[in-house]
C-alpha positions as CSV (number, residue, x, y, z in Angstrom):
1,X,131.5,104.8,91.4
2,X,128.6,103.6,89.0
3,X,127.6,106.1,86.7
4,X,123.6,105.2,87.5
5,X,121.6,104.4,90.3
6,X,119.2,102.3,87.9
7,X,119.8,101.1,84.6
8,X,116.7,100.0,82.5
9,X,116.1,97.9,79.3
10,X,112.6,98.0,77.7
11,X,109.7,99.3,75.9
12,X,109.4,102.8,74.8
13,X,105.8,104.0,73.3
14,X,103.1,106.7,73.3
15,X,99.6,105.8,75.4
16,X,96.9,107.6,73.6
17,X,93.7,107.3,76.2
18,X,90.5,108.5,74.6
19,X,87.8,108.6,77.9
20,X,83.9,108.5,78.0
21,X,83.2,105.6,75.0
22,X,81.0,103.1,75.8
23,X,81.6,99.4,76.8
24,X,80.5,98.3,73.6
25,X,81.6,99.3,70.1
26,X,79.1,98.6,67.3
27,X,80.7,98.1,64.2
28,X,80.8,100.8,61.1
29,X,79.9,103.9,64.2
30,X,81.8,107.1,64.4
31,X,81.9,107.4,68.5
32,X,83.1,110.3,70.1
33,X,85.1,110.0,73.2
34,X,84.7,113.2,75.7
35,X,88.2,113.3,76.6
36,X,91.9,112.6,75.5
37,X,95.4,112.3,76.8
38,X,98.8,111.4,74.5
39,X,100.9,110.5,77.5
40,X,104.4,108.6,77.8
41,X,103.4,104.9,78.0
42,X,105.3,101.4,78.3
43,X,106.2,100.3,82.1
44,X,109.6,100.5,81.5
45,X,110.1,103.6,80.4
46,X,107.2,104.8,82.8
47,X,109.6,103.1,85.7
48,X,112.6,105.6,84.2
49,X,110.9,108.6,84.0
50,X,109.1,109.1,87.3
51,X,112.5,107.0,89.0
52,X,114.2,110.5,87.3
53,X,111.3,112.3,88.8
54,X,112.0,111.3,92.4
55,X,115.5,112.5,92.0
56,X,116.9,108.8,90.9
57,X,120.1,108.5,88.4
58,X,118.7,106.3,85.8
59,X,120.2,105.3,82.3
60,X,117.5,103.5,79.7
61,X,118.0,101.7,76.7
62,X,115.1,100.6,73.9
63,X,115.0,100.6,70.6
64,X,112.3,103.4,68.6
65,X,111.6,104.0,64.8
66,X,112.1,107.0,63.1
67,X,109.2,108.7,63.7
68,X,106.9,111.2,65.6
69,X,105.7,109.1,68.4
70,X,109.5,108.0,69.3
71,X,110.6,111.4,68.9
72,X,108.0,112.4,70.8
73,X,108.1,109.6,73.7
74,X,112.1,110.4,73.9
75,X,112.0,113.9,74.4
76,X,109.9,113.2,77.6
77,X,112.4,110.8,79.1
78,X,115.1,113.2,78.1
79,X,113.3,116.5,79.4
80,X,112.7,114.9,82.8
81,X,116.5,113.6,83.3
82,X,116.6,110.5,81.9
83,X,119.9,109.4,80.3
84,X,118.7,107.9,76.8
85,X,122.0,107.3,75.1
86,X,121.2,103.6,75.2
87,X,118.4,104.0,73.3
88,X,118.5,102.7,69.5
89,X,116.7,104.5,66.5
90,X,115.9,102.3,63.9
91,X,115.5,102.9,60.1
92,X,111.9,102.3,58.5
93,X,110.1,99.9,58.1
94,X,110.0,100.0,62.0
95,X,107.5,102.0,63.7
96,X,107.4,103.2,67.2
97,X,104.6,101.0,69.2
98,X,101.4,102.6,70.3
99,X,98.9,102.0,73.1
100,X,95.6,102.6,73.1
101,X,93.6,102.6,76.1
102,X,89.9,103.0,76.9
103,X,88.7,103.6,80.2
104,X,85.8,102.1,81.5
105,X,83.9,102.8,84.9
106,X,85.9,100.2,86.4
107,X,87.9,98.3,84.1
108,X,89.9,99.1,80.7
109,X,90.6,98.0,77.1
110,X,93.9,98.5,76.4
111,X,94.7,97.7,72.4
112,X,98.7,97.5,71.7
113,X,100.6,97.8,68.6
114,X,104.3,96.2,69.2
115,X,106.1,97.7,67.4
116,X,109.7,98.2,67.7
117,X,108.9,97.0,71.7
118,X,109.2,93.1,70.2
119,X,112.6,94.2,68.2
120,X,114.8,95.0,71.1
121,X,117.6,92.2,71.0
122,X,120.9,91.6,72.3
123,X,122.2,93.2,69.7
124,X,121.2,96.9,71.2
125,X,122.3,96.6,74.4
126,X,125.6,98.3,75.7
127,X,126.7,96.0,78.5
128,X,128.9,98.7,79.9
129,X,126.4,101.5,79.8
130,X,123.6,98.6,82.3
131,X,126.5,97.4,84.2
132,X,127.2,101.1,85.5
133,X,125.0,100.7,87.9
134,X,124.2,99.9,91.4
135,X,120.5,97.9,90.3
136,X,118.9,97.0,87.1
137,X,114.8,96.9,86.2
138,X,113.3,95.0,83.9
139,X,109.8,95.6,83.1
140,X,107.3,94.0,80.6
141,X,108.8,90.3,80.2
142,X,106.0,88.8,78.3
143,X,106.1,91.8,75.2
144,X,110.0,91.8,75.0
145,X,110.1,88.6,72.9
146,X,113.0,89.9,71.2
147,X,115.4,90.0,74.3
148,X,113.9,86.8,76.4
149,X,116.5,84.3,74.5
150,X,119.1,86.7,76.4
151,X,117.3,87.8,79.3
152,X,118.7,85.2,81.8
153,X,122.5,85.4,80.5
154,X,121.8,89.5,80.7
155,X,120.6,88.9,84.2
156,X,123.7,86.3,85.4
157,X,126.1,88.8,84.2
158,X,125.1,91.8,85.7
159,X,124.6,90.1,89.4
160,X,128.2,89.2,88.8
161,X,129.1,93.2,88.3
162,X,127.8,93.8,91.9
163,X,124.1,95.1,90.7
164,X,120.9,94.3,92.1
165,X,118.0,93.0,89.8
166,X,114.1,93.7,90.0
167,X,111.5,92.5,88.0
168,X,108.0,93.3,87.1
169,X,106.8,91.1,84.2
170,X,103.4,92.9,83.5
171,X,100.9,91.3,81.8
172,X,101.3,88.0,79.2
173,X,99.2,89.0,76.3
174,X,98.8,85.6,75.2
175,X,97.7,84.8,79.1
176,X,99.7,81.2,79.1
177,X,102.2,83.2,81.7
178,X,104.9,80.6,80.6
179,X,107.8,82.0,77.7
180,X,110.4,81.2,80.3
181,X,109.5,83.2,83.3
182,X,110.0,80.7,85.6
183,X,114.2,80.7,84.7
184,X,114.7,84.1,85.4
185,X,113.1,84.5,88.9
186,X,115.9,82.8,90.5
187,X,118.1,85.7,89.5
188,X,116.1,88.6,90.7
189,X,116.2,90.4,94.1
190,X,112.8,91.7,94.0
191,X,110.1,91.1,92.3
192,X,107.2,93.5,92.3
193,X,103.9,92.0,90.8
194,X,100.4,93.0,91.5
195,X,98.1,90.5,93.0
196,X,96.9,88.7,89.3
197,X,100.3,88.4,87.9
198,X,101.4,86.6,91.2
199,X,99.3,84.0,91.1
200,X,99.0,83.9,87.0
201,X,103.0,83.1,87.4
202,X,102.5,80.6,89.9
203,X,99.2,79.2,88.6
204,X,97.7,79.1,92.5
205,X,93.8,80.7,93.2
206,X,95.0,82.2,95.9
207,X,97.2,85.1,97.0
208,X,98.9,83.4,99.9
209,X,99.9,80.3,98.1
210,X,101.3,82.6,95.4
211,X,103.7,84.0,98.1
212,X,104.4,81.1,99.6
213,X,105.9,79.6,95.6
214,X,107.3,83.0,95.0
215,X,109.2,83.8,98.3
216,X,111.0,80.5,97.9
217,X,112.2,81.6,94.4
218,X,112.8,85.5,95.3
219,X,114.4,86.8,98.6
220,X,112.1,90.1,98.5
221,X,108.9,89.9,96.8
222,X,106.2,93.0,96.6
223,X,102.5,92.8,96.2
224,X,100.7,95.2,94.8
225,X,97.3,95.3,96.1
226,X,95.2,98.5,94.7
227,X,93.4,100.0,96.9
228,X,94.5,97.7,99.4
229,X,97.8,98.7,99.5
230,X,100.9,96.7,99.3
231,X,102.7,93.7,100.8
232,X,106.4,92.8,101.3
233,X,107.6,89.5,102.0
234,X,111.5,88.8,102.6
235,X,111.9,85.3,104.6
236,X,109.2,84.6,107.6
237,X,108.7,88.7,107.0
238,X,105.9,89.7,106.0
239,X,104.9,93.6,105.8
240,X,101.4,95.6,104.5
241,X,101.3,98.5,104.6
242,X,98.0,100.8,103.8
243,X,97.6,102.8,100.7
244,X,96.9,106.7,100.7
245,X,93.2,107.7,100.1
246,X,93.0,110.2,97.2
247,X,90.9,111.2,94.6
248,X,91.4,108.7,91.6
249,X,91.4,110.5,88.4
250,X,93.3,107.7,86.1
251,X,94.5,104.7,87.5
252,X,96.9,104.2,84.0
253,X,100.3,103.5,85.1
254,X,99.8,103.5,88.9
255,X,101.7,99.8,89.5
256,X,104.8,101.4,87.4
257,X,104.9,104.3,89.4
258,X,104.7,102.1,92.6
259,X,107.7,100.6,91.3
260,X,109.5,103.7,90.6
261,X,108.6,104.8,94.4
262,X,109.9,101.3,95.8
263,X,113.3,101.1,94.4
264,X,113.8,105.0,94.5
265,X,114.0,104.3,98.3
266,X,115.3,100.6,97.8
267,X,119.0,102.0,95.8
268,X,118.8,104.4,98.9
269,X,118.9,101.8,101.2
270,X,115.9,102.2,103.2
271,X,114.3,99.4,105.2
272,X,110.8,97.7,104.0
273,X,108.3,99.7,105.5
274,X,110.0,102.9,104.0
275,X,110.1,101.2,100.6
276,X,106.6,100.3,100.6
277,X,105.3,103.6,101.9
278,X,107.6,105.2,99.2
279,X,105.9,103.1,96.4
280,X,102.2,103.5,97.9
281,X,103.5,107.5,97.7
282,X,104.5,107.4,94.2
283,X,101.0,105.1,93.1
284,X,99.0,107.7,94.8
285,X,100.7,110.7,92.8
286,X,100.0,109.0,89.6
287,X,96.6,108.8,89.6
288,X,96.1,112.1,90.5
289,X,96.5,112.9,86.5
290,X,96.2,111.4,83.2
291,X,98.7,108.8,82.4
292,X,101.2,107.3,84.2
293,X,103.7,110.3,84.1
294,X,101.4,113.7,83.9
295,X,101.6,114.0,87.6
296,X,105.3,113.7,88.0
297,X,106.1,115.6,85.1
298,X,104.6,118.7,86.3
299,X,106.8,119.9,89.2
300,X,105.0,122.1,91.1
301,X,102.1,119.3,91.6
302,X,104.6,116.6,92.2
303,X,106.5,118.4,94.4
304,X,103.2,119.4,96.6
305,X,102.1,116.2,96.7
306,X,104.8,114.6,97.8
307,X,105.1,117.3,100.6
308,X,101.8,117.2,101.8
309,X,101.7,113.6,101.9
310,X,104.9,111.9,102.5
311,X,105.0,109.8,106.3
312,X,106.6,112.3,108.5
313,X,110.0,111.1,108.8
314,X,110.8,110.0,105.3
315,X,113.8,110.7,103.4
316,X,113.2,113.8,100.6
């Protein structure tokens, strides 16, 4: 039996969010923010923890300096369940990576520093320790320059071990969406990007004609649509289904914790609508506190949540 239900290799970082700035900086100012929130960031290990959250078996490897903010950003994943054994320490110089994100009334800055996130490589990755597993993630394509040489070999052997493979490639910094995405989808089961990224990828205006390209590359693909909710399309299938309506405190890290929600009930087996419900579920709960993992780590609020709002009928 594999020792994981999901195995995940990615970025590992701290999101610091300082609220109430204004939209514009003036240079050589000392603004004071009204608010602020040192949180567990990255979407992959945002994916791990609130998958370990929902009761999922997950195993995570990354690579972290030797310092306060990876100490830090470990001890969450370990605290919540999260087997971190993969993960890699590595001596100075390397620093652990760092977001920064601003809040606006309805957009964001967020300001990166890499970081070790660029310096994960083959090299790190136990084979054994992904392949004992019955699916693998992969989030962030476009920031894990180190690994993308490896990323489609990494991807063929692991679909030979049996596993399943989902993707979510985030955001492309450099916004040419290229870097060799377009080998890798042929190799993933499910990919799960929100409505930008899909037709960024595909270079199409539109969402449908995004769907149309992608669905002929991937047998399951999932939209997320914000407040609109989300949309599955496997085949001639297509699927919506309608977000829950609840009071939006931070939007940070809602599309990873969609993604946590889908394949929680995904490696469970459950059919499309139960997945997408089980995603919209998870996106909702995030946003209900700072960050993309305050909600979930607290288990008395995640636990009510969940309760009061899961579709009658849903597996626990």
């Amino acid at each position: 039996m594999p020792k994981f239900d999901i195995t995940i290799a990615g970025e590992l970082n701290l999101d610091l969010i300082l609220y109430g700035l204004p939209d514009e900086l003036p240079p050589e100012r000392e603004l004071l923010a009204n608010d602020m929130a040192l949180t567990l960031g990255s979407s992959s290990a945002i994916v791990a923890h609130n998958l370990a959250a929902l009761g999922t078996q997950v195993g995570f490897t990354s690579c972290i300096g030797q310092d306060d903010f990876g100490t830090i950003a470990l001890d969450r994943l370990r605290a919540i369940g999260v087997d971190v054994s993969g993960v890699v320490r590595l001596g100075p110089p390397a620093q652990t990576g760092l977001t920064v994100i601003i809040p606006r009334a309805n957009w964001r800055n967020i300001l990166t520093y890499s970081g070790t996130i660029a310096k994960l490589s083959r090299q790190h990755l136990d084979f054994d320790f992904l392949a004992s597993s019955r699916h693998f993630h992969l989030s962030s394509y476009f920031l894990q320059t180190g690994l993308q040489p490896y990323i489609p070999e990494l991807l063929r052997r692991l679909k030979a071990a049996g596993l399943t493979i989902s993707l979510d490639t985030n955001d492309d910094p450099c916004d040419t969406w290229e870097s060799g995405v377009e080998r890798i989808l042929p190799l993933v089961d499910v990919f799960l990007p929100n409505e930008r990224e899909a037709q960024k990828i595909t270079r199409t205006s539109n969402l449908n004609e995004a769907i149309d390209k992608l669905s002929r590359l991937v047998p399951l693909v999932v939209v997320k649509l914000g407040a609109e909710g989300s949309l599955a399309v496997q085949g001639s299938e297509r699927i919506r289904s309608k977000p829950l309506h609840v009071e939006c405190v931070d939007p940070v890290g809602a599309g990873d914790s969609f993604d946590a929600g889908f394949l929680c009930a995904f490696v469970r087996g459950e059919d499309l609508p139960a997945c997408l419900a089980s995603g919209n579920l998870a996106g909702a709960l995030s946003v209900t506190r700072p960050g993309g993992t305050e909600a979930f780590r607290d288990q008395y609020h995640r636990e009510d949540f969940l309760k009061r709002h899961r579709p009658q009928g849903q597996a626990q």
